[in-house]
C-alpha positions in Angstrom: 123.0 80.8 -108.1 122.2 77.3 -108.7 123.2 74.9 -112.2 120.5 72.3 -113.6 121.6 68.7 -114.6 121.5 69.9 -118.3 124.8 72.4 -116.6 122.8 75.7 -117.7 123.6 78.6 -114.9 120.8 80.2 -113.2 121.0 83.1 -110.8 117.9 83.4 -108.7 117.3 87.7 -108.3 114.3 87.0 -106.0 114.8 89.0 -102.6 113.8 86.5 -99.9 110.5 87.1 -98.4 111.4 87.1 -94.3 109.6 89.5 -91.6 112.9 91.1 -91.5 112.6 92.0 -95.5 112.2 95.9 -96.4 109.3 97.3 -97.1 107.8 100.6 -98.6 107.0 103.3 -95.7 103.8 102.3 -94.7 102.9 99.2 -96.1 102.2 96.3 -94.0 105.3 94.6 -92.7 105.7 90.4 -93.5 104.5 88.4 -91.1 104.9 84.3 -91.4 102.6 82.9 -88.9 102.7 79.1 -88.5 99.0 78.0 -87.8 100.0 74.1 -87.1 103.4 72.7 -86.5 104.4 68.7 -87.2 107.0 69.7 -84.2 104.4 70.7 -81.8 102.9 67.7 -82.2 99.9 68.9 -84.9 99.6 66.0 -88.1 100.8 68.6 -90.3 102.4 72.4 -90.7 100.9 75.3 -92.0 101.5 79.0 -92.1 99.5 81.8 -93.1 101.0 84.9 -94.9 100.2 88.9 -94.6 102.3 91.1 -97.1 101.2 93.5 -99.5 100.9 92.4 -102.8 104.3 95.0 -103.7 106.2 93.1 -101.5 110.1 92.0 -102.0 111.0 91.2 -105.4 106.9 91.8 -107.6 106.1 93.4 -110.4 103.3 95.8 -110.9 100.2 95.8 -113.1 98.2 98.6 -114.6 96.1 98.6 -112.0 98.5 100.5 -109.8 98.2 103.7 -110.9 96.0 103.8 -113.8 92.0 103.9 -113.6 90.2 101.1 -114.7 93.6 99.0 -115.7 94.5 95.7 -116.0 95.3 93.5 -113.1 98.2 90.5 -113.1 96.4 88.5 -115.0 96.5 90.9 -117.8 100.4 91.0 -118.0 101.7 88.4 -120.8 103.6 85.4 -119.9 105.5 86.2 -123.7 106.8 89.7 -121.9 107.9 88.0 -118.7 109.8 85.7 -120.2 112.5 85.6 -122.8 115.8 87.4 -123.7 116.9 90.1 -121.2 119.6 92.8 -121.1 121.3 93.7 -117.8 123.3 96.5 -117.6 125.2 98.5 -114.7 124.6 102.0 -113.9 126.9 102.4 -110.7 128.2 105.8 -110.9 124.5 108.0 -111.3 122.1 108.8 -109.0 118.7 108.5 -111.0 118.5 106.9 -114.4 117.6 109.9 -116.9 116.6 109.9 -120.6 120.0 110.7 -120.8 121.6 108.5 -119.2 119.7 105.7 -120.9 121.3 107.4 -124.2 124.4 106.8 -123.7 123.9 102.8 -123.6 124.2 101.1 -126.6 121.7 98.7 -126.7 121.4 96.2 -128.9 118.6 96.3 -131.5 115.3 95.2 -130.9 116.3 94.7 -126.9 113.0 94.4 -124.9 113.6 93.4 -121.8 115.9 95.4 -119.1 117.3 95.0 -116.1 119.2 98.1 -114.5 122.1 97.5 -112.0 122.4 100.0 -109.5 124.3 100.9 -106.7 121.0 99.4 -104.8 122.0 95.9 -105.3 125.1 96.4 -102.9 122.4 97.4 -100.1 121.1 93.6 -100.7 124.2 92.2 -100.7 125.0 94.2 -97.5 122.1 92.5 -95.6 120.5 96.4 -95.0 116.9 96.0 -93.1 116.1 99.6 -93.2 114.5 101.8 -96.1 116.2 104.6 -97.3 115.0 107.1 -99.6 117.9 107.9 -101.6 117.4 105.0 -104.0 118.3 105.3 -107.7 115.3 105.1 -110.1 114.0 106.2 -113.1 112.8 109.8 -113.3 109.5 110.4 -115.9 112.2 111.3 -119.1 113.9 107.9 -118.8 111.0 106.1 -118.5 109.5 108.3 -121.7 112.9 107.4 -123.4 112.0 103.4 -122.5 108.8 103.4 -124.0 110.0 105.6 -127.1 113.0 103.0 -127.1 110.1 100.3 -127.5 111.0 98.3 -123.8 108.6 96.4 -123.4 109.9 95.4 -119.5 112.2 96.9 -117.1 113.5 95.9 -113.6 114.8 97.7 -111.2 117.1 96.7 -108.2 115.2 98.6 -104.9 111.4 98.5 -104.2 110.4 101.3 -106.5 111.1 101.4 -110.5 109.8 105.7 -109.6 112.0 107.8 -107.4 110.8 108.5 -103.7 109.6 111.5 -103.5 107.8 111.5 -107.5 106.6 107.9 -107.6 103.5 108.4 -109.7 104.7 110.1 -113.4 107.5 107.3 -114.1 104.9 104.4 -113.0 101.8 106.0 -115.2 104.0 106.8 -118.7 105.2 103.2 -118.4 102.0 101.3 -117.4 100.1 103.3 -119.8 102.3 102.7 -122.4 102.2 98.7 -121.4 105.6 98.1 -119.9 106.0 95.8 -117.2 107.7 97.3 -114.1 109.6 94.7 -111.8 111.2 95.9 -108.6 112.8 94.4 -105.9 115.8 92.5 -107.9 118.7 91.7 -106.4 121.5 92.0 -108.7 124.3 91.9 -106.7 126.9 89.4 -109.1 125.0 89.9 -112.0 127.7 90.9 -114.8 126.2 92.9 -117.2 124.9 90.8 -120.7 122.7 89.1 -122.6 120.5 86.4 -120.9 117.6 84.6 -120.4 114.7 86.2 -118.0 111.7 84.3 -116.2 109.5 85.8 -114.3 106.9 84.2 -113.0 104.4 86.2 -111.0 101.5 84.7 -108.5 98.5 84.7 -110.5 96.0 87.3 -108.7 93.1 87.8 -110.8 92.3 91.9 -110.6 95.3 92.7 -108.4 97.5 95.5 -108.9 100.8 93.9 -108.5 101.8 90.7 -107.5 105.2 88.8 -106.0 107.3 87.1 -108.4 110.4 84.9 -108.2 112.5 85.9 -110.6 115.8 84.6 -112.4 118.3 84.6 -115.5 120.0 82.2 -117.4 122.9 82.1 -118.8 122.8 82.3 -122.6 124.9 79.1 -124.0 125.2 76.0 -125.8 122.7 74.5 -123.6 119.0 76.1 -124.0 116.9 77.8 -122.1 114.2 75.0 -123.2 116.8 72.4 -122.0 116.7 73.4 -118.3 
C-alpha cells in the first residue's frame, strides 16, 4: 500500500513477478536472466524475461479461447479503468449464479473484484499450485454477463475452475468481459473504489501481465493522484 503527495491511498494487488511466483501446471516457469551487470563490471545492466504471457497478476483477451478474437490491444482502456466493487466471498468454495445472487450490488456496478479465500494463500507466501482454488463455475459467469459486468477479477491464476477452465472463460470473453486473475487481495476490505489496470500492450496476444491497483474513493480524486 503506498499514499501519493495529494494523501490518496493506493493498494498495489499486482502479485510480484519472481522465479519463485506460481504458475499454471505446465506453463513455463519465470526466469529473470541478467545479460550485463554494472557490478560485474559491464557499463550497464540488463535482464532478459521468459514468462508466459498468463503470468502472475494478467488479464486475458478474447484470443484465449475464442476463434478469431481480439488480442490486448482490443481490450478498452475505459473498461480497465474506473470505479470498482470488491467484495468477499470467504465461506464458498466456487462462486455460483447463486451465490452471486445473494450480493447486493449496487446499480449499474461494472467492475468486480471477488475476494476469496485465495488471497490468504498470497498473503501466506504459498509457492506451490493447488487445484482446489475458488472460481467461477459457467452459471456465475452467465449471471455476470446477464448482470451487465463488464470486468471481473479474481484472486488465484484462473477466473474458470481447474478441472472446467474453458465454459466460464468463453461465456465471458464472448460476451466482452474482461477477465483479470492473479490479484492479491489480501487487506482489501470490501467497497467501493477506484481500479487501474494497466496491461502491457501486446498487439495480437491473448493475454497480457498487468499491474494492477485501487484507490481509495475520497475527497481527494482519483485525477488528483
Amino acid at each position: 500500500m503506498t499514499s501519493s503527495p495529494s494523501s490518496s491511498i493506493i493498494h498495489d494487488l499486482t502479485l510480484p513477478t519472481t522465479p519463485s511466483l506460481i504458475v499454471w501446471p505446465g506453463d513455463p516457469p519465470v526466469r529473470i536472466m541478467r545479460e550485463a551487470d554494472v557490478t560485474a563490471g559491464d557499463e550497464y545492466s540488463l535482464s532478459r524475461l521468459e514468462m508466459s504471457a498468463h503470468t502472475g497478476t494478467h488479464v486475458d483477451a478474447p484470443a484465449h479461447f475464442i476463434p478469431g478474437g481480439g488480442g490486448v490491444e482490443t481490450l478498452p482502456l475505459s473498461v480497465l479503468i474506473g470505479p470498482a466493487l470488491v467484495v468477499e466471498l470467504l465461506d464458498v468454495d466456487q462462486v455460483t449464479a447463486v451465490t452471486l445472487s445473494t450480493l447486493s450490488l449496487p446499480p449499474n456496478t461494472q467492475r468486480l473484484l471477488l475476494k476469496t479465500r485465495n488471497s490468504a494463500r498470497w498473503a501466506a507466501g504459498e509457492t506451490e499450485f493447488y487445484e482446489d482454488f475458488v472460481a467461477i463455475t459457467a452459471d456465475g459467469a452467465q449471471w455476470l454477463v446477464d448482470r451487465g459486468i463488464r470486468l471481473v477479477g479474481v484472486d488465484y491464476l484462473s477466473v474458470a475452475p481447474y478441472e472446467a477452465t474453458a465454459e466460464t472463460h468463453v461465456i465471458l470473453l464472448q460476451a466482452g468481459v474482461i477477465p483479470i486473475e492473479g490479484l492479491n487481495l489480501h487487506g482489501i476490505s470490501p467497497g467501493e473504489y477506484q481500479l487501474i489496470c494497466l496491461p502491457l500492450l501486446l498487439p495480437g496476444c491473448d493475454g497480457a501481465p498487468c499491474r494492477a491497483v485501487l484507490v481509495e474513493i475520497g475527497d481527494d480524486s482519483i485525477y488528483n493522484l
